[in-house]
C-alpha positions as CSV (number, residue, x, y, z in Angstrom):
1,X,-13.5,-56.0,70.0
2,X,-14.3,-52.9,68.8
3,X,-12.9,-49.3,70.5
4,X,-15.3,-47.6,73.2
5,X,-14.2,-44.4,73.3
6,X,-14.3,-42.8,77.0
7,X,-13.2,-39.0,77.1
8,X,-11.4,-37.6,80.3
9,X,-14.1,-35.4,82.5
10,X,-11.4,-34.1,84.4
11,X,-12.7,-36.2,87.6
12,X,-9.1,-38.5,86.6
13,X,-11.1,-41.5,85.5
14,X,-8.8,-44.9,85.2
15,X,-10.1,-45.9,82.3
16,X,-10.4,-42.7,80.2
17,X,-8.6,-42.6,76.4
18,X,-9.2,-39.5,74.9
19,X,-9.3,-35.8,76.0
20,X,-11.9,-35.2,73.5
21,X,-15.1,-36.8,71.9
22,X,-16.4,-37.1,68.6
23,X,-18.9,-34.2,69.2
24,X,-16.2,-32.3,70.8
25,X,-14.4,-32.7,67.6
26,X,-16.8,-32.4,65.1
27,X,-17.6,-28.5,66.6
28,X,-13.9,-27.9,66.6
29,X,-13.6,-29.0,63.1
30,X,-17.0,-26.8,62.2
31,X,-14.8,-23.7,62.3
32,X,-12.0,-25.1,60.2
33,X,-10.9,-24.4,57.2
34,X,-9.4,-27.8,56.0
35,X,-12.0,-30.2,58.0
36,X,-12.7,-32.4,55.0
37,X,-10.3,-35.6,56.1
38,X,-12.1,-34.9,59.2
39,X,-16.0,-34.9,58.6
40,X,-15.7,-37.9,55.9
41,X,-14.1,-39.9,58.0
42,X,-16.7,-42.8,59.6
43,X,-17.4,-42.1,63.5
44,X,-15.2,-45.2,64.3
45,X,-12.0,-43.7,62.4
46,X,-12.8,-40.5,64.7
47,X,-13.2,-41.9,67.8
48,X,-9.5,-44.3,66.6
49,X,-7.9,-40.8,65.9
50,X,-9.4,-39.0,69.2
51,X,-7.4,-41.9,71.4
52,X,-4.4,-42.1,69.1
53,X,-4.2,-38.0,69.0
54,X,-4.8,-38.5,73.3
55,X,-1.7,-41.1,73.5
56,X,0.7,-38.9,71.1
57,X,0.3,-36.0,72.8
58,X,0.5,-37.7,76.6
59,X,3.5,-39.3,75.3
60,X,5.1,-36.7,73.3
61,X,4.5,-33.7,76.2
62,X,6.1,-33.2,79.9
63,X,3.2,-31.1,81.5
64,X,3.1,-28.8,84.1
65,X,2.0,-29.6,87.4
66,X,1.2,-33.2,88.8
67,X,-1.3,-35.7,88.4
68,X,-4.7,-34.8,90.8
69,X,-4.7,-39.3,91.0
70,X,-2.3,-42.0,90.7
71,X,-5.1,-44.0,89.2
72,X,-6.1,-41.7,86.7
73,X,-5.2,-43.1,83.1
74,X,-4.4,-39.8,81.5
75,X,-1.7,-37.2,82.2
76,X,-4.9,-34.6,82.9
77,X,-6.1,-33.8,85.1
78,X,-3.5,-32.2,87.1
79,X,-2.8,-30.0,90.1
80,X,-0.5,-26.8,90.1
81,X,-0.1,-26.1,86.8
82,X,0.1,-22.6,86.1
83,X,-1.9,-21.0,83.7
84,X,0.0,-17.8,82.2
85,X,-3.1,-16.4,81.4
86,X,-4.9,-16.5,84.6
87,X,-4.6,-13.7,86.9
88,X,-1.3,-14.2,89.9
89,X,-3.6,-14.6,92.7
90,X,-7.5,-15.6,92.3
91,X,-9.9,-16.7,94.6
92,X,-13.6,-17.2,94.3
93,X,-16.5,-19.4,96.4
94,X,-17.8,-20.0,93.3
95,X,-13.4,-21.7,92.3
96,X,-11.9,-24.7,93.4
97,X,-8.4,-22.6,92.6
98,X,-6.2,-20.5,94.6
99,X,-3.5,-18.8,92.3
100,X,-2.5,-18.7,89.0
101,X,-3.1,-22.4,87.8
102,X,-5.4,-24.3,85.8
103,X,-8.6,-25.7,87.8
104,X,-7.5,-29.4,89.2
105,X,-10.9,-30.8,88.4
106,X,-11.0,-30.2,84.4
107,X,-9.2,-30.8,81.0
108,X,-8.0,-27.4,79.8
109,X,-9.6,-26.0,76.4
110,X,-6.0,-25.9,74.8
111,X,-5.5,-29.3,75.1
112,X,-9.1,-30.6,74.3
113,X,-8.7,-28.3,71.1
114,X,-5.0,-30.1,70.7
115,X,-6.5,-33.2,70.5
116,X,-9.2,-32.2,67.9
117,X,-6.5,-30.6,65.7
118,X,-3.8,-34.0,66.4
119,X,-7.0,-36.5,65.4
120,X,-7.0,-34.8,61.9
121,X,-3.9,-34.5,61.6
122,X,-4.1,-38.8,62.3
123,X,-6.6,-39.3,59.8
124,X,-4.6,-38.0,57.3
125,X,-1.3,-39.0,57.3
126,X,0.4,-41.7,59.8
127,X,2.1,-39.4,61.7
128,X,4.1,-42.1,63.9
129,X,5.9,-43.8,60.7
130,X,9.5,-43.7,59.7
131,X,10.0,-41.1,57.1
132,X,10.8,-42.6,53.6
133,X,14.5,-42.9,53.2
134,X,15.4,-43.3,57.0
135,X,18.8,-44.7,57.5
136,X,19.9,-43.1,53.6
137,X,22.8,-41.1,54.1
138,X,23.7,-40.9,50.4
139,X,22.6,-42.9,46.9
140,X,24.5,-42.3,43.6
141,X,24.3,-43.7,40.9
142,X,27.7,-43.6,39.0
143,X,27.5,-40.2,37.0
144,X,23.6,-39.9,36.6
145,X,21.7,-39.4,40.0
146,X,22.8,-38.6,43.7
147,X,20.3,-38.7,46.9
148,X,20.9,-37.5,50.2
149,X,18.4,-36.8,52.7
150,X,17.9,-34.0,55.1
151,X,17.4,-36.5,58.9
152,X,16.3,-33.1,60.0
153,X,13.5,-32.4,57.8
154,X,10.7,-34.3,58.5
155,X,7.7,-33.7,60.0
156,X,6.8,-34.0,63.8
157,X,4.7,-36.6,65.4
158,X,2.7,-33.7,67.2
159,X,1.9,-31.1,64.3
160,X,3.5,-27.6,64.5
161,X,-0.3,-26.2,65.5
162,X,-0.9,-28.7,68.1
163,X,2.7,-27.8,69.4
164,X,1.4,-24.1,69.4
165,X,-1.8,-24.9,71.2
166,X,0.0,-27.0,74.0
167,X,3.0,-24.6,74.6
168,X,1.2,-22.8,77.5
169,X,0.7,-26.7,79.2
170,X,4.1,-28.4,78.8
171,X,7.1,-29.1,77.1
172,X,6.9,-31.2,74.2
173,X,10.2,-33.7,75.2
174,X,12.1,-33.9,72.0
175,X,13.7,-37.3,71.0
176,X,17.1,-36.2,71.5
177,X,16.3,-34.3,75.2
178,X,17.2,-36.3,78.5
179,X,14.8,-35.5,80.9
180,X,15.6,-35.4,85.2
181,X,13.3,-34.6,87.2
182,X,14.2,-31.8,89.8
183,X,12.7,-32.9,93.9
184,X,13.0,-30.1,96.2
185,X,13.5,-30.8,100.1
């Protein structure tokens, strides 16, 4: 059955699977320097990396704030999470927001531009695969060759960029962190 791509409003749809679509992406990638693995790739491949980019990065990222729905597929969107850039107190007839957080009823740019950037990234290397060598802690070969890699050096599920772009939403939970959940009473 082939993928149906259904991109997140910011209305917390149950079935959504992606943050961004492919026209969302392809005006992203318009202003990018390395968009080639991105504009030859088929619109099925995109819309593939779109949901793959979506589940990495929900996956890969504790966000700030809450869920608006607990029937809403996707970690966005969500209520009281403060936006650094916003002003400390705001109110408008024309907002939905009191304060300094992100409005409850969209998908922030950063992450819809994450997501864009993370779908790339997808399309051109399998970013979710053991890195060659795993497990190797040394090979020698008696007198010729010796091989030890570095466990540390290898690169990150979500790309150092994305990881820029999402800083001011979340923390990305690293695979060594324990997470616990603080509940005030």
């Amino acid at each position: 059955m082939p993928l149906t791509l259904i991109k997140e409003t910011g209305s917390g749809l149950p079935d959504a699977n992606s943050y961004a679509s492919v026209a969302d992406a392809d005006s992203f990638h318009d202003g990018h320097l390395y968009a080639t693995t991105w504009t030859s790739a088929t619109t099925a491949n995109k819309e593939k990396a779109l949901v793959l980019a979506t589940r990495l990065i929900d996956a890969s990222y504790q966000f700030n704030g809450s869920k608006t729905k607990v029937t809403q597929a996707l970690q966005w969107p969500r209520e009281g999470a403060i936006d650094p850039d916003r002003k400390t107190l705001q109110f408008s007839a024309l907002s939905n927001v009191f304060g300094p957080f992100f409005e409850s009823d969209q998908v922030p740019k950063a992450l819809l531009d994450a997501t864009c950037e993370m779908a790339r990234e997808v399309l051109f290397a399998d970013r979710t695969d053991s890195p060659d060598g795993e497990g190797i802690l040394q090979l020698s070969l008696v007198g010729a060759l010796t091989v030890i890699f570095d466990k540390k050096d290898r690169r990150p599920v979500i790309s150092h960029l994305a990881q820029s772009i999402l800083s001011k939403l979340g923390t990305l939970i690293r695979p060594t962190q324990r997470a616990a959940t603080l509940v005030r009473v």
